[in-house]
N, CA and C atoms as an extended XYZ file, in Angstrom:
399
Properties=species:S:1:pos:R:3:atomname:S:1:resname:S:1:resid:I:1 pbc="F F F"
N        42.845       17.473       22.130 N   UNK     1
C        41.927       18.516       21.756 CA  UNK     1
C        41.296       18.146       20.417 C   UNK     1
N        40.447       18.660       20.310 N   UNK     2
C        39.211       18.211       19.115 CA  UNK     2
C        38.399       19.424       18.572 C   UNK     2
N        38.272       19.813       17.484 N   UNK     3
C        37.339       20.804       16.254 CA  UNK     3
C        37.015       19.952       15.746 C   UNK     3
N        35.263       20.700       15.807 N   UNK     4
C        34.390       20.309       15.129 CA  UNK     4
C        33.570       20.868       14.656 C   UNK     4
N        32.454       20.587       13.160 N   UNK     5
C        31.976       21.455       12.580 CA  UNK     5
C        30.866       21.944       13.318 C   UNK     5
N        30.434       23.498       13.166 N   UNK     6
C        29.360       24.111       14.149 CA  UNK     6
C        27.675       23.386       13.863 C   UNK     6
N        27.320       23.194       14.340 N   UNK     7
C        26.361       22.158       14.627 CA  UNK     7
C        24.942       23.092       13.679 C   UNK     7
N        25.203       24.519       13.133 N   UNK     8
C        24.606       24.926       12.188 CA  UNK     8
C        25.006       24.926       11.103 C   UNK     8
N        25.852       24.560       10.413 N   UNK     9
C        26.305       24.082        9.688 CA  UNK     9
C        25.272       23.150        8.661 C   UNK     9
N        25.156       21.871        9.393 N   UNK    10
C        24.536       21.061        8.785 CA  UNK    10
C        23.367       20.634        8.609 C   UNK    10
N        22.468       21.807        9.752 N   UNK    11
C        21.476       22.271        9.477 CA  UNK    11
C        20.919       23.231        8.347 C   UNK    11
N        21.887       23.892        8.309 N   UNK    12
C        21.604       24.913        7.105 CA  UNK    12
C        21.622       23.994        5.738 C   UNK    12
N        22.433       23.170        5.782 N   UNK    13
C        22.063       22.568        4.262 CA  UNK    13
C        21.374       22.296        4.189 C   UNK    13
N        20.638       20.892        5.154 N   UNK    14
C        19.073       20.277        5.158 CA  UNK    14
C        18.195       21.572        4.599 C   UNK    14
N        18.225       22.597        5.350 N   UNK    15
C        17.117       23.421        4.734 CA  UNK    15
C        17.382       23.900        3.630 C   UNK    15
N        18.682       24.213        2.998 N   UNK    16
C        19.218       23.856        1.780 CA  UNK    16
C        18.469       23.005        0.543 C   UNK    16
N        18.327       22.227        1.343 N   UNK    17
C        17.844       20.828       -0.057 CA  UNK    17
C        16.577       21.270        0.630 C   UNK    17
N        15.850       21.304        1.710 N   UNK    18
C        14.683       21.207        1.243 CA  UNK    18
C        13.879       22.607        0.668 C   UNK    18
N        14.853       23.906        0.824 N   UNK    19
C        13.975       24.547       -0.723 CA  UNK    19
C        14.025       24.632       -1.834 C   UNK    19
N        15.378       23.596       -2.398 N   UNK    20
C        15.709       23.253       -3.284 CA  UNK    20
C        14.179       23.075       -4.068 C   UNK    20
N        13.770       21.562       -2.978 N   UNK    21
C        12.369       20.621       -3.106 CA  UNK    21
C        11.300       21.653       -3.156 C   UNK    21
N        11.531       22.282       -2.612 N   UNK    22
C        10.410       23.518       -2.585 CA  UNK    22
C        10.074       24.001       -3.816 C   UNK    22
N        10.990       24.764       -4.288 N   UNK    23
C        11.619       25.516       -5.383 CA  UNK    23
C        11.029       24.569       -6.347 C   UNK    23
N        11.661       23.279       -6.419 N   UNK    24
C        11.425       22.432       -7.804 CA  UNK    24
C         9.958       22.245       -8.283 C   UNK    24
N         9.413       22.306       -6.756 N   UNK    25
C         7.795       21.604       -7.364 CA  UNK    25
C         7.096       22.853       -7.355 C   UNK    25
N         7.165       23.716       -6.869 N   UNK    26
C         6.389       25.207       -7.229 CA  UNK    26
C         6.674       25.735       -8.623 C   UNK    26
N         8.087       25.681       -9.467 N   UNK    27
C         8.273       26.274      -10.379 CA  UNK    27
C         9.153       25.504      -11.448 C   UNK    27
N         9.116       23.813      -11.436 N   UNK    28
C         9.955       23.155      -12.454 CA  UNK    28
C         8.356       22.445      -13.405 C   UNK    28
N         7.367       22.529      -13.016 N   UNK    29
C         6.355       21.812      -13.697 CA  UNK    29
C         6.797       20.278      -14.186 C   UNK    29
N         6.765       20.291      -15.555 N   UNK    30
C         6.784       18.943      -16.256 CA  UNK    30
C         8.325       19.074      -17.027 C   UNK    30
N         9.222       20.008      -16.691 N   UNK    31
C        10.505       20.270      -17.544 CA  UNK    31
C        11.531       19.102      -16.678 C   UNK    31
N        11.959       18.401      -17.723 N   UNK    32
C        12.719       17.171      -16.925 CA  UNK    32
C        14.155       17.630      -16.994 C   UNK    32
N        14.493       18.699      -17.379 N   UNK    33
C        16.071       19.177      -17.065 CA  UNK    33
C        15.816       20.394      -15.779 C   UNK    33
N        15.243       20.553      -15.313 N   UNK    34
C        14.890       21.604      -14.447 CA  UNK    34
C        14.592       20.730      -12.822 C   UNK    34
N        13.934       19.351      -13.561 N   UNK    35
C        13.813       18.351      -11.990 CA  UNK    35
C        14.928       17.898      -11.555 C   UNK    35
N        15.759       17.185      -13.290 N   UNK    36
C        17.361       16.992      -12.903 CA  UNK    36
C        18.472       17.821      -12.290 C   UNK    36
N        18.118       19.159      -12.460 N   UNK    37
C        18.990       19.961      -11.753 CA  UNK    37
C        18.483       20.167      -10.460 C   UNK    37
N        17.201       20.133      -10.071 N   UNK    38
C        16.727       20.086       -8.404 CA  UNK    38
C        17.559       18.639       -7.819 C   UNK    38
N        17.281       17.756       -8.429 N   UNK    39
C        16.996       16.175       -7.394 CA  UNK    39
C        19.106       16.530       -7.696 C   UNK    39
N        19.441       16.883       -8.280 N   UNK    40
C        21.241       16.826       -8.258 CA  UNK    40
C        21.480       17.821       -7.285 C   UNK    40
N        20.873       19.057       -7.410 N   UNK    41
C        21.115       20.148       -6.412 CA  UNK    41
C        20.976       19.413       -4.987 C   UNK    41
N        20.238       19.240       -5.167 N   UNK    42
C        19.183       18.579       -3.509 CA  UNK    42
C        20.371       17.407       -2.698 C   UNK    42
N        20.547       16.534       -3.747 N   UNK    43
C        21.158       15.216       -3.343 CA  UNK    43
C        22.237       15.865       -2.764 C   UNK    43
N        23.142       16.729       -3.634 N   UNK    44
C        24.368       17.228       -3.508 CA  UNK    44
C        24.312       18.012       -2.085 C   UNK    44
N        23.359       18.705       -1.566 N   UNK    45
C        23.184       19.292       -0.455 CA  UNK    45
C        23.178       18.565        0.570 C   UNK    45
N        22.275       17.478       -0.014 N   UNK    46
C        21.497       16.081        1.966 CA  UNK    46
C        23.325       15.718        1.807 C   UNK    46
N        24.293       15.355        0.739 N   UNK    47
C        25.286       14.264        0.851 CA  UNK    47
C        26.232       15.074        1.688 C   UNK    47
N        26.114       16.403        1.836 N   UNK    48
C        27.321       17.265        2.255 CA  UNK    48
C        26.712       17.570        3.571 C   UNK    48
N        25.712       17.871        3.932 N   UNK    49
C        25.122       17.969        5.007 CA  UNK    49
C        25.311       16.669        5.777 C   UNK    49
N        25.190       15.479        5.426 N   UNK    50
C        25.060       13.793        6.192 CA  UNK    50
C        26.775       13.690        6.527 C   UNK    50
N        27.666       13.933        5.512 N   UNK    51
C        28.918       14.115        6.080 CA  UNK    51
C        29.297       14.948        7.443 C   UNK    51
N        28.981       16.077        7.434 N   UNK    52
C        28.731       17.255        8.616 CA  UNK    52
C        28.492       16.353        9.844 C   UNK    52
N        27.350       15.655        9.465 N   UNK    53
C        26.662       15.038       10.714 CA  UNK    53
C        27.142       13.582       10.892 C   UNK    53
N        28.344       12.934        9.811 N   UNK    54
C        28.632       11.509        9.940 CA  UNK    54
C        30.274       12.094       10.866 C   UNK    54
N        30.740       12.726       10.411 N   UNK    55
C        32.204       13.020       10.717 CA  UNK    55
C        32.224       14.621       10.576 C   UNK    55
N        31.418       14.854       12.310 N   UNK    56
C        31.912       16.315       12.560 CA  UNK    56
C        32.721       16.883       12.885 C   UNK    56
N        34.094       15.615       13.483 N   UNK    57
C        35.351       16.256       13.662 CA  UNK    57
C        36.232       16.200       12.619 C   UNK    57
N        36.827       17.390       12.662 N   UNK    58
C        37.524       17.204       11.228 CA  UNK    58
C        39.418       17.867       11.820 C   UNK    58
N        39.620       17.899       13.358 N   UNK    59
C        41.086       17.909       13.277 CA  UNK    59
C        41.008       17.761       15.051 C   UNK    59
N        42.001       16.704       15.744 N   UNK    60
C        42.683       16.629       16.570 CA  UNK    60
C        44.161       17.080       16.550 C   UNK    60
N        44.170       16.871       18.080 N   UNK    61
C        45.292       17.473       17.998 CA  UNK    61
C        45.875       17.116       19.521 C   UNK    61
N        47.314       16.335       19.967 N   UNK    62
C        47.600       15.724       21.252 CA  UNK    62
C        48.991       15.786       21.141 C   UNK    62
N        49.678       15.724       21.969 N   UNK    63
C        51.590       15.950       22.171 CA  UNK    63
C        52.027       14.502       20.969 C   UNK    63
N        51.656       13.947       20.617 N   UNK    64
C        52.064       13.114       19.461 CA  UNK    64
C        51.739       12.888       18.392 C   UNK    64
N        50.567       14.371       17.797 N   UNK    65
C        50.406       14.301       16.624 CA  UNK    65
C        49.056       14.984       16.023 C   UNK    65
N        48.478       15.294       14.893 N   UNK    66
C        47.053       15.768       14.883 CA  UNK    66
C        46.862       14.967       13.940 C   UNK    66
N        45.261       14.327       13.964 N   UNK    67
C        44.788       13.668       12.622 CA  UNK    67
C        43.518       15.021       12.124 C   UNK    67
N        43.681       14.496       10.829 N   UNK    68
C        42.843       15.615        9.713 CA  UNK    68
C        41.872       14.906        8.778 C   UNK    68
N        40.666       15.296        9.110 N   UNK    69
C        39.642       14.560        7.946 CA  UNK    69
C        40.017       15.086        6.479 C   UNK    69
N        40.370       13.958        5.319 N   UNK    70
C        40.743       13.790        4.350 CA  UNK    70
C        39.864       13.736        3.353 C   UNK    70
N        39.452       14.286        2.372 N   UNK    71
C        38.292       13.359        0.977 CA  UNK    71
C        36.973       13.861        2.093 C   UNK    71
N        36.272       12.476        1.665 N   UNK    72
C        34.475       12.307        2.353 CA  UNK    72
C        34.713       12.237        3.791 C   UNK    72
N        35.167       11.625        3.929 N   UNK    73
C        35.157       10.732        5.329 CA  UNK    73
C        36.924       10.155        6.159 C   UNK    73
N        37.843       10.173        4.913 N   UNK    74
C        38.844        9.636        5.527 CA  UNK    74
C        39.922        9.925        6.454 C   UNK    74
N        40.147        9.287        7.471 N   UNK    75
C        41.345       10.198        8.675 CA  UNK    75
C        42.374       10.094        8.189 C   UNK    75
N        43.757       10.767        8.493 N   UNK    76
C        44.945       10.516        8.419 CA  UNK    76
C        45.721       11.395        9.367 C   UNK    76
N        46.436       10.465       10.496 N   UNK    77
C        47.022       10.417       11.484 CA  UNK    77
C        48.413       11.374       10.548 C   UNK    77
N        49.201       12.296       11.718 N   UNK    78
C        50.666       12.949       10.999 CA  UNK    78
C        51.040       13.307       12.400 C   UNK    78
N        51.935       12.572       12.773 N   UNK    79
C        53.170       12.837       13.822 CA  UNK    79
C        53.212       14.131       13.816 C   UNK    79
N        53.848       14.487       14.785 N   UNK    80
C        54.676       16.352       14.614 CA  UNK    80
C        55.728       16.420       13.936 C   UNK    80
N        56.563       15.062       13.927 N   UNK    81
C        57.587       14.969       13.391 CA  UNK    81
C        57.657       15.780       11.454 C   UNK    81
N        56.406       15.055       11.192 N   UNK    82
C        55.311       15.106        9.670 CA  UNK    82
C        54.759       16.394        9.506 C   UNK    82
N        54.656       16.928       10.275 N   UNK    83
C        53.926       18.536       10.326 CA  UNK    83
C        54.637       19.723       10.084 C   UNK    83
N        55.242       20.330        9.111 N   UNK    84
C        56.374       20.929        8.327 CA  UNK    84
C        55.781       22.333        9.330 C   UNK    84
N        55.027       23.090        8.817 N   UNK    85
C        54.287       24.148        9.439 CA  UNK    85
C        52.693       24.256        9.549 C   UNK    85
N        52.449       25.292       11.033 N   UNK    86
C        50.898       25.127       11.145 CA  UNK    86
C        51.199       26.773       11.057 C   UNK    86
N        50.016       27.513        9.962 N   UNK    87
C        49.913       29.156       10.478 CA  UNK    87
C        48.807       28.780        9.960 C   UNK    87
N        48.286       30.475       10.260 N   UNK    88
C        46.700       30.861        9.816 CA  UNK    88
C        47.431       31.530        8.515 C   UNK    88
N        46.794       31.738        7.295 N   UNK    89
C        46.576       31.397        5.864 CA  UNK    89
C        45.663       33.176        5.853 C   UNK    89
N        46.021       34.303        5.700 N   UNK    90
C        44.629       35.375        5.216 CA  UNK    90
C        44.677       35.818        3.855 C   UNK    90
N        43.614       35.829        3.505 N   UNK    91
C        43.920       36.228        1.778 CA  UNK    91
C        42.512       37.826        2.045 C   UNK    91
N        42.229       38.394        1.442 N   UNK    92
C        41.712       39.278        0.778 CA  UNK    92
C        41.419       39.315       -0.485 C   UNK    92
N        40.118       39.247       -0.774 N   UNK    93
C        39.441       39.196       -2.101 CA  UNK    93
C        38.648       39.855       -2.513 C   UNK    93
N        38.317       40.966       -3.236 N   UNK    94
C        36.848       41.779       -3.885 CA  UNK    94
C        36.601       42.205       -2.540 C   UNK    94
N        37.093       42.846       -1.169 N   UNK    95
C        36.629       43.137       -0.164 CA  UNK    95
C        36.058       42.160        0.849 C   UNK    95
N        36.248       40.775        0.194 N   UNK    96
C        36.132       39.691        1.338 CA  UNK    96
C        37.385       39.035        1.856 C   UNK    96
N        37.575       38.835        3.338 N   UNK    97
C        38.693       38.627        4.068 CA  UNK    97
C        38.151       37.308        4.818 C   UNK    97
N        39.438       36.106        3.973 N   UNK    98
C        38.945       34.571        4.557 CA  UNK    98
C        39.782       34.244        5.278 C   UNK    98
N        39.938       33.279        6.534 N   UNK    99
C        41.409       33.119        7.188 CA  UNK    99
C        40.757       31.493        7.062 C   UNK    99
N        41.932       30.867        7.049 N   UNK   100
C        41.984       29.440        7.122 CA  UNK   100
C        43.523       28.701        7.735 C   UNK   100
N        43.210       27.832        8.589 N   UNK   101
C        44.106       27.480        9.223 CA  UNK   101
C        44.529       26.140        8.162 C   UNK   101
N        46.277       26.229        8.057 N   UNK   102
C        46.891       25.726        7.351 CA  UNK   102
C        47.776       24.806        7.859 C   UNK   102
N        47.956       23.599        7.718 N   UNK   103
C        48.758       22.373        8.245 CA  UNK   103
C        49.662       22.266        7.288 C   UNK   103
N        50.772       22.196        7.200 N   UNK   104
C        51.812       21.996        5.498 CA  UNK   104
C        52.349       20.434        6.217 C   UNK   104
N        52.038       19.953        5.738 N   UNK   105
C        52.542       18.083        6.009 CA  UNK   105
C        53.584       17.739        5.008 C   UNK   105
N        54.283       18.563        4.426 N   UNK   106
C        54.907       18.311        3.357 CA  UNK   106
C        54.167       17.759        1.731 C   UNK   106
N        53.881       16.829        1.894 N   UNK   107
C        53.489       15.914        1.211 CA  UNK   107
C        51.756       16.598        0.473 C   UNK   107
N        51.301       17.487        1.298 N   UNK   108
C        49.994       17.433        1.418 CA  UNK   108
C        49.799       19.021        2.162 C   UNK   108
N        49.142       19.675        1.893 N   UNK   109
C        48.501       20.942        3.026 CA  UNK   109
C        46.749       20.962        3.374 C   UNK   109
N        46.522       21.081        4.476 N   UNK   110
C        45.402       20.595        4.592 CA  UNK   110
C        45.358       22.070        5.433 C   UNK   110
N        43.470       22.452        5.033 N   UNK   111
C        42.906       23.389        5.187 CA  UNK   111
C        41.762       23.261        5.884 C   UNK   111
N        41.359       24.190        7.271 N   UNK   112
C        40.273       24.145        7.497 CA  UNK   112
C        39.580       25.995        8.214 C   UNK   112
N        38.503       26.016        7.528 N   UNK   113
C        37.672       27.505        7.922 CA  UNK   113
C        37.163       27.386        9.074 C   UNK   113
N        36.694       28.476        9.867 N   UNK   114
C        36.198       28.464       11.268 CA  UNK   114
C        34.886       27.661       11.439 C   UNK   114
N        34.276       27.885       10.494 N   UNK   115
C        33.124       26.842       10.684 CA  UNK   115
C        33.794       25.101       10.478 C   UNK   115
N        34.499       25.078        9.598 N   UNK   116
C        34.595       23.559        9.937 CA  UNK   116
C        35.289       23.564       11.459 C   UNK   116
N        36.376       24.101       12.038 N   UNK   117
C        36.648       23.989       12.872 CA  UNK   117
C        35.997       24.577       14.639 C   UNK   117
N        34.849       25.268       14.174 N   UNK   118
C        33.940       25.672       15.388 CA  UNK   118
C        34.411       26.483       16.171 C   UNK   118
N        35.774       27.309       15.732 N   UNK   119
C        36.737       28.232       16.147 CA  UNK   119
C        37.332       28.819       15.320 C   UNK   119
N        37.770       30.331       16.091 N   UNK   120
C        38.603       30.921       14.870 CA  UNK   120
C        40.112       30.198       14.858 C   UNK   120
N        40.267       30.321       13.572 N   UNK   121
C        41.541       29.886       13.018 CA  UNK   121
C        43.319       30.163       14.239 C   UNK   121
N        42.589       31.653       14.370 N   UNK   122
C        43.834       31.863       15.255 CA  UNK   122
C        43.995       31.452       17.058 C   UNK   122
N        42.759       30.748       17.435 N   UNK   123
C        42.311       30.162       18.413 CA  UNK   123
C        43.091       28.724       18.592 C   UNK   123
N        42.416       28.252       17.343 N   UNK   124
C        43.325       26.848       17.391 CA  UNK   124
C        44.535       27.041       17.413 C   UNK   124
N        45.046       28.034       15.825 N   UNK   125
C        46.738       27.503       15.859 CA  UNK   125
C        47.098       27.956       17.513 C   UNK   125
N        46.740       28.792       18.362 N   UNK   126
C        47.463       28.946       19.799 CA  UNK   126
C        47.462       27.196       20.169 C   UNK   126
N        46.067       26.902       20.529 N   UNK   127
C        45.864       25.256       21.129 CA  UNK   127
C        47.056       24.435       20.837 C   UNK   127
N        47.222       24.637       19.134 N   UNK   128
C        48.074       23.195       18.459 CA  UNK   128
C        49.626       23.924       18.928 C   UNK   128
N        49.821       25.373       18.360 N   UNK   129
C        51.587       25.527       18.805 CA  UNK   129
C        51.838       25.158       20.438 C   UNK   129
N        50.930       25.230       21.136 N   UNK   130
C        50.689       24.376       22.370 CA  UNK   130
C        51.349       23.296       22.473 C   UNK   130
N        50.249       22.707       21.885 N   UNK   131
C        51.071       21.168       22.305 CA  UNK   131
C        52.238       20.796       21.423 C   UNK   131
N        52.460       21.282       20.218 N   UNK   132
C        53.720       20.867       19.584 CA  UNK   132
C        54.928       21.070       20.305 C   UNK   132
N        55.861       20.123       19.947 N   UNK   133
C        57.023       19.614       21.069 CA  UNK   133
C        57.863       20.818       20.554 C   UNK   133
């Protein structure tokens, strides 16, 4: 089984950066700390958006193990053996309620929101306590 990020997602940034671009040249004129904060805004948007679209899966999951996108780009394979606990994670904040599905690898806890995973949180953990032995 495979999650992946929702395919609006990484659309929304593109349009992201480009009203960034918008924004900059309608109302930064000739101020060169005002372009630097567009072309950084902007970049920072296309680089997170091109990830989305380089490595949209960001967690498997099979009777011998789930790998989890790490950093930018990097995988890392974890046995079940390696997989301490999987729950869904809810916090409550200022009246906003986030759930995030939580992997505890010991070593490491790795987190992912419904949009990265293209499902709700409590969808998957059913899938993964599934296949765990």
């Amino acid at each position: 089984m495979q999650w992946r990020v929702k395919p609006v997602l990484p659309v929304t940034k593109l349009m992201g950066t480009v009203a960034v671009v918008v924004l900059a040249v309608a109302f930064a004129g000739r101020d060169p700390i005002r372009w630097a904060l567009a072309v950084l805004v902007g970049a920072g948007l296309a680089v997170w958006a091109l990830r989305d679209v380089l490595i949209p899966v960001r967690l498997t999951a099979d009777t011998d193990g789930v790998t989890v996108v790490t950093g930018f780009a990097r995988r890392r394979r974890l046995p079940w053996s390696a997989v301490e606990k999987v729950r869904v994670d809810r916090t409550t904040r200022r009246g906003l309620r986030s759930e995030l599905l939580e992997i505890d690898a010991g070593d490491a806890i790795y987190l992912f929101g419904a949009h990265e995973l293209g499902a709700l949180p409590d969808d998957v953990l059913a899938e993964i306590t599934a296949l765990k032995p």
